[in-house]
C-alpha positions in Angstrom: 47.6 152.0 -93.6 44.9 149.5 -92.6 45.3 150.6 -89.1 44.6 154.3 -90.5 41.9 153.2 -92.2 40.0 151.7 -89.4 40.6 154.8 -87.6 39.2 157.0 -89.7 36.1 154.8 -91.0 34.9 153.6 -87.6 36.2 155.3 -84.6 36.6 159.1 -86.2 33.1 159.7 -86.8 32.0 158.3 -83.8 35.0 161.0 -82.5 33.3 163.7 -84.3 29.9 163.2 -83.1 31.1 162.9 -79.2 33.6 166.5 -80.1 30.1 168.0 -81.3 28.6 167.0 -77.7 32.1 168.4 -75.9 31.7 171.4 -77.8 27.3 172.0 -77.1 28.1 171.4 -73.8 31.3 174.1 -73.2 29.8 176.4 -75.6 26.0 176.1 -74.6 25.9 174.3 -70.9 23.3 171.4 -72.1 20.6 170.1 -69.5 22.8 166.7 -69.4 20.2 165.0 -67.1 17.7 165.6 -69.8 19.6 164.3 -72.3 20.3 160.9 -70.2 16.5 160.7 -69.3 15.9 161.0 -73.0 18.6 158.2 -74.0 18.0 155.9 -70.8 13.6 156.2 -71.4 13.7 156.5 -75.2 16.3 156.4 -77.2 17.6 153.3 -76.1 14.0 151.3 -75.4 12.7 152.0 -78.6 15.8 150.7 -80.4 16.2 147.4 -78.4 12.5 147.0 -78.7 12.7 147.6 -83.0 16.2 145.2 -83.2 14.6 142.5 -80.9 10.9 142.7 -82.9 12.4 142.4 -86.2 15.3 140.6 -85.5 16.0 137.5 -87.1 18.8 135.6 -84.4 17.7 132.8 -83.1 16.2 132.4 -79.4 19.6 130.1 -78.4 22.1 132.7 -79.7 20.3 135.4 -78.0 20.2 133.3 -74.6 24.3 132.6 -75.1 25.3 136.2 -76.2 23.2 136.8 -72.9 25.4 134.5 -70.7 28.5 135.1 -72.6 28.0 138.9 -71.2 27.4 137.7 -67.5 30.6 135.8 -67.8 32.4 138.6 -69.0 31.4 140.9 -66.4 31.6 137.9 -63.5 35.3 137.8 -64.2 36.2 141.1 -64.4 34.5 141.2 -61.2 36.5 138.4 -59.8 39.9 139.8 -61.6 39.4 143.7 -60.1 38.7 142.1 -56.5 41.9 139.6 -56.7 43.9 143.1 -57.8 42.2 145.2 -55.2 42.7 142.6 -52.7 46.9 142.5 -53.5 46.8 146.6 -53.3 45.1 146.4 -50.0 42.4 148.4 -51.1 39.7 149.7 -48.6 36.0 148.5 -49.6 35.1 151.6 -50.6 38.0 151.7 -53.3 37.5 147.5 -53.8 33.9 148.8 -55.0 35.3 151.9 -57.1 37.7 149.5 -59.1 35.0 147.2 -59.7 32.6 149.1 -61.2 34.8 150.7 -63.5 36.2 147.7 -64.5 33.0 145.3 -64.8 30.5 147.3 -67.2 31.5 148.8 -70.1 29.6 151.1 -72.8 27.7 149.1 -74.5 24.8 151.4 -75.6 25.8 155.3 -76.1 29.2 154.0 -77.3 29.1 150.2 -78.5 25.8 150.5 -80.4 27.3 152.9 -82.9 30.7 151.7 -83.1 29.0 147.8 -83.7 26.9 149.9 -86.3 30.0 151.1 -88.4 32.5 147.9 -87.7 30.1 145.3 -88.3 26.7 146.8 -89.5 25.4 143.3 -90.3 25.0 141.3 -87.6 27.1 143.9 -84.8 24.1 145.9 -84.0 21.9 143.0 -83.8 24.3 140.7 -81.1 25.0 143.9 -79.1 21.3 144.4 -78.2 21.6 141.9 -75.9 25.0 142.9 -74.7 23.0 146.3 -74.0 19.9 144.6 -72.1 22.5 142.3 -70.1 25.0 145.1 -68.9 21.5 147.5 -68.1 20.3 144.5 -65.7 23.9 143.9 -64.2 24.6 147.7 -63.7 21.1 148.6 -61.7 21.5 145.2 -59.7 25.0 144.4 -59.1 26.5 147.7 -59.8 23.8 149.4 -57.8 24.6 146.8 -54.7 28.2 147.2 -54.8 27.7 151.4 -54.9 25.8 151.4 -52.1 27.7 148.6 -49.9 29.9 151.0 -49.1 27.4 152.8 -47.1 23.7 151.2 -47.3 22.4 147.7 -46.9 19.7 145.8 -47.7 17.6 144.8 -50.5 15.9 148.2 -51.6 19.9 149.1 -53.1 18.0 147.0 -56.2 14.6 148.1 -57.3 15.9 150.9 -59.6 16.4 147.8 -62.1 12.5 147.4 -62.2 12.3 150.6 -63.5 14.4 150.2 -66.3 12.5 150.9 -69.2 15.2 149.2 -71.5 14.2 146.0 -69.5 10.8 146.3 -70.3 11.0 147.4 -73.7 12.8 143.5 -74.2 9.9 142.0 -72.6 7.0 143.4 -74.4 9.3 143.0 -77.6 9.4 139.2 -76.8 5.5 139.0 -76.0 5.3 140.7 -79.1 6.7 137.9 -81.0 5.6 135.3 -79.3 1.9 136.1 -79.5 3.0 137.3 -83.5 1.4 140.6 -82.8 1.4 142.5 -86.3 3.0 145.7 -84.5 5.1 146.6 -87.4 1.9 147.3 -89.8 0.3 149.8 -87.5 2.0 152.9 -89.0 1.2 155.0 -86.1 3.0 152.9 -83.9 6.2 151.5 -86.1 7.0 154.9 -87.5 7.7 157.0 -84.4 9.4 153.7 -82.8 11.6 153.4 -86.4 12.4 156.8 -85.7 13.5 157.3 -82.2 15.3 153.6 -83.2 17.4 155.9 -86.2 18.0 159.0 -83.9 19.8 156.8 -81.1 23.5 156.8 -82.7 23.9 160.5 -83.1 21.8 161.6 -80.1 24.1 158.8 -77.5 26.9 160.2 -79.1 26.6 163.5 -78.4 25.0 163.1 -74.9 28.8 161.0 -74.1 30.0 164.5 -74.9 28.3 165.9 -73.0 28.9 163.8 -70.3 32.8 164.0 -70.8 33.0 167.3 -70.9 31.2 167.5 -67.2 33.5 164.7 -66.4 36.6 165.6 -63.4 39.1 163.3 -64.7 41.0 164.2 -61.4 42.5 161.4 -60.3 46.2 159.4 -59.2 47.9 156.9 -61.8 48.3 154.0 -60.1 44.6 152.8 -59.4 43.2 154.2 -62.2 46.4 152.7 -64.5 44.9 149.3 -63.0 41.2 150.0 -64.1 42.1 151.1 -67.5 44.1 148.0 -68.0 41.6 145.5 -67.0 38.7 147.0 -68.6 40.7 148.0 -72.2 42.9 144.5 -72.2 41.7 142.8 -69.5 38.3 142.3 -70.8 39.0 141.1 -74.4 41.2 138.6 -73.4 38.7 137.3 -71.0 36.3 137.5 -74.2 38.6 135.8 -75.9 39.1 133.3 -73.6 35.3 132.5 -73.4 34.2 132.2 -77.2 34.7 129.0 -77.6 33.2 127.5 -74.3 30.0 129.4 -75.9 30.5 128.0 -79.6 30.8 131.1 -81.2 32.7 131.7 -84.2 34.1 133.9 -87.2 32.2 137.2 -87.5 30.4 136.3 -84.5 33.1 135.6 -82.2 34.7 138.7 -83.1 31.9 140.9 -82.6 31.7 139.2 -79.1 35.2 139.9 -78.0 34.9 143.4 -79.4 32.1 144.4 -77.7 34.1 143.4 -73.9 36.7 145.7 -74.7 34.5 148.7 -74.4 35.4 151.7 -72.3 34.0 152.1 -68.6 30.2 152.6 -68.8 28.9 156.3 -68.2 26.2 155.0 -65.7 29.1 153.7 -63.5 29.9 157.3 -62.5 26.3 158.7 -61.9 25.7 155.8 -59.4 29.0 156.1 -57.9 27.8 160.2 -57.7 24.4 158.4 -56.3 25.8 156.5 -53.4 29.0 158.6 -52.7 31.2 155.3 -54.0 34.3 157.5 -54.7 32.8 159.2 -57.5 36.4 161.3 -58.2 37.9 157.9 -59.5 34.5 156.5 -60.8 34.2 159.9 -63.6 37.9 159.8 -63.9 37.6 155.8 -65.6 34.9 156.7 -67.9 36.9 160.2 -69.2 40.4 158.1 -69.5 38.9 154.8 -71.0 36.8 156.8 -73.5 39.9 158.7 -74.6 42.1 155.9 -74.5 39.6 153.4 -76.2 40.0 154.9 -79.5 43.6 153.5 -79.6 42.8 149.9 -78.3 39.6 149.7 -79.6 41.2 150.7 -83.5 43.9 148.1 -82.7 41.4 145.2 -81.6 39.4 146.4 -84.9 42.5 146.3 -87.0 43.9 143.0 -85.3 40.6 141.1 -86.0 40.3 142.0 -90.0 44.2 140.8 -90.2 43.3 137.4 -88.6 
């Protein structure tokens, strides 16, 4: 029953809201490049910059949630290579594995989710989960994409025009300076807003996305992807909180949040740089799918112990 009942009060609606982006997008064909412009430049921005200008965690918690994410996505880097490396895999499929193994969904998927299991502080801690997988996925991710045919440096400045990345900054000069930005109405309204919108509009842009989605592809890599990034990574997590202090709600929130399906933006670089995009779509559609199993169980496990 308690299993049924995390189900239904935290991963069914957020089920029903993706269906309703499936069905727009079968019924309708929806601009889906629009829609991720819209999350990628506005949606998301404007809600990290509200959480992070009226949040209330404190400055060290912030900077560990921060490196606790690194770590996380450091060693599923080093545990996809170690695999790929045993299957003999070429670079170009070394690269494929890692990317759909090191970031995860934090925004479109783990912001709502966090919002419904633990609407306290959930939210709040995945912010920075958000802003540290959105520098990691245009730097690293972008580098390892292109590898496989481009070098040098220029494979990185996409992340400098992140506005998530920017939104953080301002929101920190905002606080540091104490710039009264929440009493001019014409600016806090619209950003409160666009901060509201950003669960059911992600939602149903991953539905979109998922329903555009060619989840073509052979078991036995993929099997190894979904693994490491749906068991892999909350074990990791798990191994992690307490070399970072965390604890109780906290903790749980933290290992949570690494067991996360394969991030969407995975498969539109992999499309970008021709990094075997068939398997790349084929990790987000499965781990999305799949994820509402292992994420209810990891739910249900955590409010039994």
């Amino acid at each position: 029953m308690l299993i049924w009942s995390v189900f239904v009060q935290v991963l069914l609606p957020i089920l029903v809201m993706m269906g309703v982006g499936w069905l727009l997008e079968r019924r309708c064909g929806l601009d889906l490049a629009t829609l991720v412009r819209l999350n990628i430049y506005l949606f998301v921005p404007a809600f990290i910059f509200h959480q992070v200008v009226s949040s209330t965690l404190s400055g060290s918690v912030a900077i560990r949630v921060t490196l606790f994410t690194a770590c996380v996505i450091a060693a599923m880097g080093a545990s996809s290579w170690v695999v790929a490396r045993l299957m003999r895999y070429p670079r170009e499929e070394t690269s494929a594995l890692q990317l759909a193994t090191m970031f995860y969904n934090s925004g479109n998927y783990g912001v709502p989710l966090m919002s419904l299991a633990y609407p306290g502080a959930g939210p709040l801690l995945q912010v920075f989960v958000v802003l540290t997988q959105n520098i990691c996925t245009f730097s690293v991710g972008l580098f390892l994409a292109a590898s496989t045919h481009h070098r040098g440096w220029r494979v990185t400045l996409p992340m400098l025009r992140q506005v998530s990345l920017w939104a953080v900054v301002f929101a920190l000069l905002v606080r540091y300076f104490h710039v009264p930005v929440q009493s001019w109405t014409w600016f806090w309204t619209p950003v409160q807003y666009f901060h509201d919108a950003l669960v059911g509009f992600a939602l149903v842009t991953l539905g979109a996305q998922l329903a555009k989605s060619q989840a073509v592809e052979g078991f036995s890599r993929l099997g190894w992807a979904l693994g490491l990034r749906l068991a892999g990574g909350p074990l990791i997590a798990l191994a992690l909180v307490p070399l970072f202090g965390f604890h109780g709600e906290t903790a749980k929130i933290m290992v949570l949040s690494s067991g996360f399906p394969t991030a969407v933006n995975t498969a539109l670089i992999a499309h970008e740089f021709k990094a075997d995009e068939h398997f790349a779509a084929a990790a987000v559609f499965y781990s999305t799918l799949l994820s509402m199993l292992t994420v209810t169980l990891l739910i249900t496990l955590q409010r039994i112990y």
